[in-house]
C-alpha positions in Angstrom: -46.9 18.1 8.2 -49.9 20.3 7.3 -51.6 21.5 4.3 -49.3 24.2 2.7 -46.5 23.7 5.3 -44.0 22.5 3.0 -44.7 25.4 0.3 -44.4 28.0 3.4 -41.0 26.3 4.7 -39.8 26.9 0.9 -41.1 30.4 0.6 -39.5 31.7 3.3 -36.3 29.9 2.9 -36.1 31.4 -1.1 -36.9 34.8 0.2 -34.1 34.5 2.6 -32.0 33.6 0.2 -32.8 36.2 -2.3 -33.7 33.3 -4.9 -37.3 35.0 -5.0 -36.7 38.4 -4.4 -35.0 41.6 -5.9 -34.1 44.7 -4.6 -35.9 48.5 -5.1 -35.4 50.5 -7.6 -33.8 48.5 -10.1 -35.1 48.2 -13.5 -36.6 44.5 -13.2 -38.2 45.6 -10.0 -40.1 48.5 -11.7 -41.0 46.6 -14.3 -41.9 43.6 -11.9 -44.3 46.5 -10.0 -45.6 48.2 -13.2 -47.1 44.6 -14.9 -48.6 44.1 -11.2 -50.5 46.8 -11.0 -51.3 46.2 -15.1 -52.9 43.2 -14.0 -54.6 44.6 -10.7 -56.6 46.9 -13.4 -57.0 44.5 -15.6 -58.9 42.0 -12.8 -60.7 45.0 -11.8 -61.7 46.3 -15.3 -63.6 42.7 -15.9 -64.9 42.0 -12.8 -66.9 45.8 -13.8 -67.8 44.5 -17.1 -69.2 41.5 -15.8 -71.6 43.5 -13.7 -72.6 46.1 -16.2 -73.3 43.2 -18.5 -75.4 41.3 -15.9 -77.3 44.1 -15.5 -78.0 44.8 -19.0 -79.2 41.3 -18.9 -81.6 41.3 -16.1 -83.5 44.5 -18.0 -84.3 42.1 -20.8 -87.6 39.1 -20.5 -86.2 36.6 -19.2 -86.6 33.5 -21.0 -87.9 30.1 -19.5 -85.1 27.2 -19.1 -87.1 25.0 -21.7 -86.7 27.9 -24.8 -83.2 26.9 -24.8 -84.0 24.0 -26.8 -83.4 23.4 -30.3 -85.7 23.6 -32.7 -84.7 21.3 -35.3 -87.0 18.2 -35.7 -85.8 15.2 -33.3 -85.3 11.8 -34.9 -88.8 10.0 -34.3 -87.6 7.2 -32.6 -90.9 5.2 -33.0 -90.4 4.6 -36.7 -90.9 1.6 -37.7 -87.4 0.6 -38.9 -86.2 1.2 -35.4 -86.8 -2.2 -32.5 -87.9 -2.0 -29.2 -84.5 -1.6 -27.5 -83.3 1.0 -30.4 -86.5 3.2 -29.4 -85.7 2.7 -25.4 -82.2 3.4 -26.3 -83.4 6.7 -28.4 -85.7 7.5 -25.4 -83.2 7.9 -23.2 -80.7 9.9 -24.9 -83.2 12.4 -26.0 -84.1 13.0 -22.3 -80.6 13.1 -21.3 -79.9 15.7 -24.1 -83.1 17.7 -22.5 -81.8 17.7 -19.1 -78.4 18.7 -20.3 -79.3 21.9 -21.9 -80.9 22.7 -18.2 -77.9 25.0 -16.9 -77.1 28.8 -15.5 -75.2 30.7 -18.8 -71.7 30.0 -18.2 -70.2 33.0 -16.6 -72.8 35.0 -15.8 -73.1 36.2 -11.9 -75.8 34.9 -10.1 -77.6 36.8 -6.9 -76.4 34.9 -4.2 -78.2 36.5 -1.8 -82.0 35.2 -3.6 -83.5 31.4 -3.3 -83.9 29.5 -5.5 -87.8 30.2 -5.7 -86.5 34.3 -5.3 -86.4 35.0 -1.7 -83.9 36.8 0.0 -81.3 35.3 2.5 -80.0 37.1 5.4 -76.1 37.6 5.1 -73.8 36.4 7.7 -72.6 39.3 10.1 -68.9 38.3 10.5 -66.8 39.4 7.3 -63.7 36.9 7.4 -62.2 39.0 4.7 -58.4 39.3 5.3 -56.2 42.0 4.1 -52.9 40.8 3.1 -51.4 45.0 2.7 -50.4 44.6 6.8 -48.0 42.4 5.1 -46.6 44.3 2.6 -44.6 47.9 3.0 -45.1 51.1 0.0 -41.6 52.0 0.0 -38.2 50.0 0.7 -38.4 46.2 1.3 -37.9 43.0 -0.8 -39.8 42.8 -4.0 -40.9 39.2 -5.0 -40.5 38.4 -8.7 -41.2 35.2 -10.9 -38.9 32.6 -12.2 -37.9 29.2 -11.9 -37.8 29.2 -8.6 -41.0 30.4 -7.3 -42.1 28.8 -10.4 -41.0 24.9 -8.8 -42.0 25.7 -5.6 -45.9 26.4 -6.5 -45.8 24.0 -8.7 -45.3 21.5 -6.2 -47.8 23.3 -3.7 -50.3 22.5 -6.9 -49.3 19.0 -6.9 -50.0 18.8 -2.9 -53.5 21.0 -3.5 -54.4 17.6 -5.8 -53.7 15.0 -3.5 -55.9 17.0 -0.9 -58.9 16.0 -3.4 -59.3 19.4 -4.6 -61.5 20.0 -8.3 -58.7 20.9 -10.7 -60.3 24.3 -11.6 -60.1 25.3 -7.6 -56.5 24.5 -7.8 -55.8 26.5 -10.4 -58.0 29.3 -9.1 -55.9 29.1 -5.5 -52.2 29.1 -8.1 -53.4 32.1 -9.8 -54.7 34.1 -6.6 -51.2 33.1 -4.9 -49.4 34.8 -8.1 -51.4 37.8 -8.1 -50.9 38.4 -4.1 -47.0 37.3 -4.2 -45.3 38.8 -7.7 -44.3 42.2 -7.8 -45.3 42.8 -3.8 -43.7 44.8 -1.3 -42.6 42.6 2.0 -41.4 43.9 5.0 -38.9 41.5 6.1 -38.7 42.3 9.5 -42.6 41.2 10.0 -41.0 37.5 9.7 -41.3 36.2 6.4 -43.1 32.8 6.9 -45.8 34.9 8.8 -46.4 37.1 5.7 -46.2 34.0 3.1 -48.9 32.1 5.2 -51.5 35.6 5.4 -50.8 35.7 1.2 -51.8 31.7 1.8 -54.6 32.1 3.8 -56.1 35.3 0.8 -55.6 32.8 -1.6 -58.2 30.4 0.2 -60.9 33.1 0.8 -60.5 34.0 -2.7 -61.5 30.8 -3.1 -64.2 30.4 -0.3 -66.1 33.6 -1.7 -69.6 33.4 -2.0 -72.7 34.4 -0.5 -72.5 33.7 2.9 -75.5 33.7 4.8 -76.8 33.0 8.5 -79.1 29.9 8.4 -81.2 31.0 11.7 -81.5 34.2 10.7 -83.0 33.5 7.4 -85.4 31.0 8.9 -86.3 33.8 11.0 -87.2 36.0 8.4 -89.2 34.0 6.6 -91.0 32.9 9.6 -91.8 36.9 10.7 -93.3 36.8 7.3 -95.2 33.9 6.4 -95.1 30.1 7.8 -94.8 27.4 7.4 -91.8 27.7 6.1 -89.9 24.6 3.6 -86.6 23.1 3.3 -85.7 20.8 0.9 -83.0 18.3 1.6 -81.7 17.0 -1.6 -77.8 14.7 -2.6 -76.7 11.8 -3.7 -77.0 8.2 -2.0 -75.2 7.5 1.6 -74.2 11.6 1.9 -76.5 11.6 5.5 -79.2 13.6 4.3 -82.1 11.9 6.6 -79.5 12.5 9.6 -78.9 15.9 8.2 -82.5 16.8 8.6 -83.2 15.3 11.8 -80.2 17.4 13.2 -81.8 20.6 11.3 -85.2 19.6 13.0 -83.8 19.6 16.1 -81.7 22.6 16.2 -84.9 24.3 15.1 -87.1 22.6 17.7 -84.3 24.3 20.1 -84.9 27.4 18.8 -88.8 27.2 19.9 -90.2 26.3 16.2 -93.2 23.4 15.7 -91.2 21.3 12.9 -92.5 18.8 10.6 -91.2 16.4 8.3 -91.6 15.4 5.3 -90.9 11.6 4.5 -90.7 12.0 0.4 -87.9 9.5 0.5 -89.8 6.7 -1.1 -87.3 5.0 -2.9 -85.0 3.5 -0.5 -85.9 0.3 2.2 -85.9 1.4 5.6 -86.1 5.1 5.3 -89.7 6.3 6.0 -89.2 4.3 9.4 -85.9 5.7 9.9 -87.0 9.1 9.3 -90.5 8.6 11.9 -88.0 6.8 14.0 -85.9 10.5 14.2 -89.3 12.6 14.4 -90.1 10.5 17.2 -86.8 11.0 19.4 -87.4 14.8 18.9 -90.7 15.0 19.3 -91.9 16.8 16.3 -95.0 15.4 13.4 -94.3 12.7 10.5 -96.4 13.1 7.6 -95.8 9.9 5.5 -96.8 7.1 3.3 -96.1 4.0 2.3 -93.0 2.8 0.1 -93.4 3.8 -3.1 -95.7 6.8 -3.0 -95.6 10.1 -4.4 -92.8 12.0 -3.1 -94.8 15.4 -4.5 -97.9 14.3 -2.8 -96.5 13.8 0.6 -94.4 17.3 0.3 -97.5 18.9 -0.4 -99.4 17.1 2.2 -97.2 18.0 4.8 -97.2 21.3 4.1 -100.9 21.7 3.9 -100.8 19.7 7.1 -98.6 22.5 8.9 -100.5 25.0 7.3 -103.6 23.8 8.9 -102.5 22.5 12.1 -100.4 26.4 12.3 -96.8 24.9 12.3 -93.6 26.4 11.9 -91.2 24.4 9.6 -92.2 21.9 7.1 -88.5 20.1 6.2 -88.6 17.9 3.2 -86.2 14.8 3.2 -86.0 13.5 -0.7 -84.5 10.0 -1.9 -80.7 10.0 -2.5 -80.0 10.0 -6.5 -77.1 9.9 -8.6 -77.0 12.8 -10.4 -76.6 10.8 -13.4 -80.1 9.4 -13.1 -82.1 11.5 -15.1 -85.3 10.0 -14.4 -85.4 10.7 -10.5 -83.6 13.8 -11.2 -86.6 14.6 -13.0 -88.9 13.7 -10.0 -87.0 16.3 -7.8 -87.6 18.5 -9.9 -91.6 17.7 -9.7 -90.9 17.9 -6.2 -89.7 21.3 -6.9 -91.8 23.0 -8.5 -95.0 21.5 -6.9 -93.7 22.8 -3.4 -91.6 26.0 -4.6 -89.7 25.3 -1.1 -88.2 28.2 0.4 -84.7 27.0 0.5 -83.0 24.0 -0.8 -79.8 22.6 1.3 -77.8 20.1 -0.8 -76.1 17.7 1.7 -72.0 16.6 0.7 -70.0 14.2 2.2 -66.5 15.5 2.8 -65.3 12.2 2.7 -66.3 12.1 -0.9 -63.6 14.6 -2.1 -63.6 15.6 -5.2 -66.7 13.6 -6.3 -68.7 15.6 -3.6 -67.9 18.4 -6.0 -68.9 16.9 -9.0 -72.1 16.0 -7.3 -72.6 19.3 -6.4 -71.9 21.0 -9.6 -74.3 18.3 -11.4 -77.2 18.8 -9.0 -77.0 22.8 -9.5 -77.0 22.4 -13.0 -80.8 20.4 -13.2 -81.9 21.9 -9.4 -80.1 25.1 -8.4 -79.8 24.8 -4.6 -79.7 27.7 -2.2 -76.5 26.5 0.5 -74.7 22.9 1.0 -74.9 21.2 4.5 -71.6 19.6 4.6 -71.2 16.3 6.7 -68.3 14.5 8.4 -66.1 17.7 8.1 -64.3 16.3 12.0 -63.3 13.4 10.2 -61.9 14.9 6.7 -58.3 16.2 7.0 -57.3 17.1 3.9 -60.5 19.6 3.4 -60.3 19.4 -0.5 -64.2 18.9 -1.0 -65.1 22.4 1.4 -62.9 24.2 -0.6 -63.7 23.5 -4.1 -68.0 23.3 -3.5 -68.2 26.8 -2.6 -65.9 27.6 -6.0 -67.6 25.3 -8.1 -70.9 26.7 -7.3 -71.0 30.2 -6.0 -72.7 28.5 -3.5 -71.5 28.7 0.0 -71.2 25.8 2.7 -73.5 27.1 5.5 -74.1 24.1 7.8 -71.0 21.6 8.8 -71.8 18.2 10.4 -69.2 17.4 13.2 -70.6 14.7 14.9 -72.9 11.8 15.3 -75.4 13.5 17.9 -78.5 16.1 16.6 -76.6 18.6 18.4 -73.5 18.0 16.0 -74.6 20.3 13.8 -72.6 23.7 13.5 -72.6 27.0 11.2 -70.3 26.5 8.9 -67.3 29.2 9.8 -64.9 30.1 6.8 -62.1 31.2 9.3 -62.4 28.2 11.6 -62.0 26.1 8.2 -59.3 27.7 7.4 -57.2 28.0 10.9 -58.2 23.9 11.0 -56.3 23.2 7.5 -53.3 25.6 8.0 -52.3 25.1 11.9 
């Protein structure tokens, strides 16, 4: 049994039973239809206040990350009362206290069509956007109305949405969405009623899925048309395949007729510097790297002033895997950062991970704001809880999927493909 397949066999079978539903033209019925279209408005009215107040915002200066900071005095933790360890200890949790005041401004809307460094992505051409009024009828039909039934039965849809490793907030945000598209809607029963409960299904997950899609070639076109080389950053957490991630990258690019080169500015970890030339070599494109241990700014920056002289096309930059809890390397991305001002950044998730690929995400956005996720081992994840909460979490959409072992394994990311692959 699928994702949602239970929740769609009890749908349908309270609808047929009128246990969910309620005739036209009775009094519950208008009221039913006049509190949804009160809540319709409502949606609509702050989703218009938002933007007018984002825009208000972005006509004042805008003030650097690091004014944030508070300007009482900070307990000097060399005093002389305080021991070694009590000042290491003090150290640490100042700098963790800096890091954390490092975020976006809850709630307010980001560009998601800009880089992080303020470039400007090209939009995918394909709008997967489903329209859910096919479904429904303006006069006659069923009405669907709340109550305990319809209460039970998406409660234990949010009890399944759990166990498929889904954040808690993307739950809630897919139970809300369902509410909105199902109480006080029209249905045409003859259109077959567990046909019509799985299209209000499939709106609640691109409700869910919205972001700022964007075609990965084409931007890496753009960019090239107007200056090269151009930079990726690869950044994650330990074991999510990020070397692998940017060999496959390398390659598809190399496909596409681009000169590649890469960046080995993963340092830190045994192995990976050979296993990164190792790649480079297979493909046939430049290493630029150092020994274990160097500067992992230094080798971004050679490499690129290596492409730059040598007139190549791509300059992709593979970092060490950190946990995002490690404030001291996330600090040396961020060196990494802002001494290469990289043209995109791709954060690479493991599906397997679940719902800690989300929290990974979510942390790594909130010290290094990323540009799209590069989502590995999606053919092996069934329960797809991870795809649909990063894009939620974030605003950030999933723009490359790895499906495979093989460089060519390596696909655009396609909401509707996702979607037909967790509901068939």
């Amino acid at each position: 049994m699928g994702l949602f397949d239970r929740f769609k066999r009890q749908a349908k079978e309270a609808v047929d039973t009128n246990k969910i539903t309620i005739q036209e033209g009775t009094p519950e019925a208008d009221r039913i239809i006049q509190q949804r279209e009160e809540l319709l408005a409502s949606i609509q009215k702050s989703k218009d206040e938002k933007i007018q107040n984002f825009d208000s915002e972005e006509s004042e200066p805008e003030k650097e990350q690091w004014d944030d900071f508070s300007e009482e005095t900070p307990t000097n933790p060399f005093s002389k009362e305080k021991d070694k360890k009590s000042r290491k200890i003090a150290q640490k949790a100042e700098k963790k206290e800096r890091l954390n005041s490092i975020k976006t401004p809850e709630n307010k809307p980001i560009d998601r069509m800009k880089t992080t460094t303020g470039r400007t992505l090209v939009a995918t051409v394909k709008n997967f956007e489903m329209d859910v009024s096919v479904a429904t009828v303006n006069k006659g039909g069923q009405i669907i109305r709340g109550g305990p039934v319809l209460d039970e039965i998406i409660s234990q849809l949010e009890e399944e949405l759990l166990q498929s490793d889904m954040g808690h907030s993307a739950v809630m945000e897919v139970i809300n969405s369902l509410k909105i598209n199902l109480i006080g809607s029209r249905i045409d029963t003859r259109k077959g009623l567990d046909k019509i409960v799985e299209m209000v299904v499939r709106k609640s997950l691109q409700d869910l899925l919205e972001a700022g899609y964007w075609d990965f070639d084409r931007t890496i076109q753009s960019f090239a048309v107007a200056d090269t080389p151009v930079s990726i950053m690869i950044v994650g957490v330990n074991g999510t395949g990020k070397t692998t991630t940017t060999a496959k990258i390398a390659h598809r690019l190399t496909e596409q007729g681009y000169s590649v080169v890469l960046a080995a500015a993963d340092t830190f970890r045994a192995g990976a510097i050979d296993q990164l030339a190792a790649h480079a070599e297979r493909i046939g494109v430049r290493c630029i790297k150092s020994q274990r241990g160097g500067d992992s700014a230094a080798i971004s920056r050679d490499a690129i002033e290596s492409a730059k002289a040598k007139g190549d096309d791509i300059v992709i930059i593979d970092t060490a895997g950190r946990m995002q809890n490690k404030t001291n390397l996330m600090e040396e991305l961020r060196k990494v950062h802002r001494i290469t001002k990289p043209d995109l950044v791709i954060f690479v998730a493991d599906a397997l991970a679940g719902n800690d690929a989300v929290t990974q995400a979510k942390e790594f956005q909130r010290i290094l704001n990323f540009d799209g996720v590069a989502l590995c081992k999606l053919d092996t994840d069934a329960k797809g809880g991870a795809a649909l909460s990063i894009a939620h979490a974030t605003g950030r959409p999933i723009v490359l999927a790895g499906v495979g072992q093989e460089y060519v394994d390596l696909m655009d990311f396609d909401p509707e493909w996702f979607l037909d692959s967790i509901l068939d």
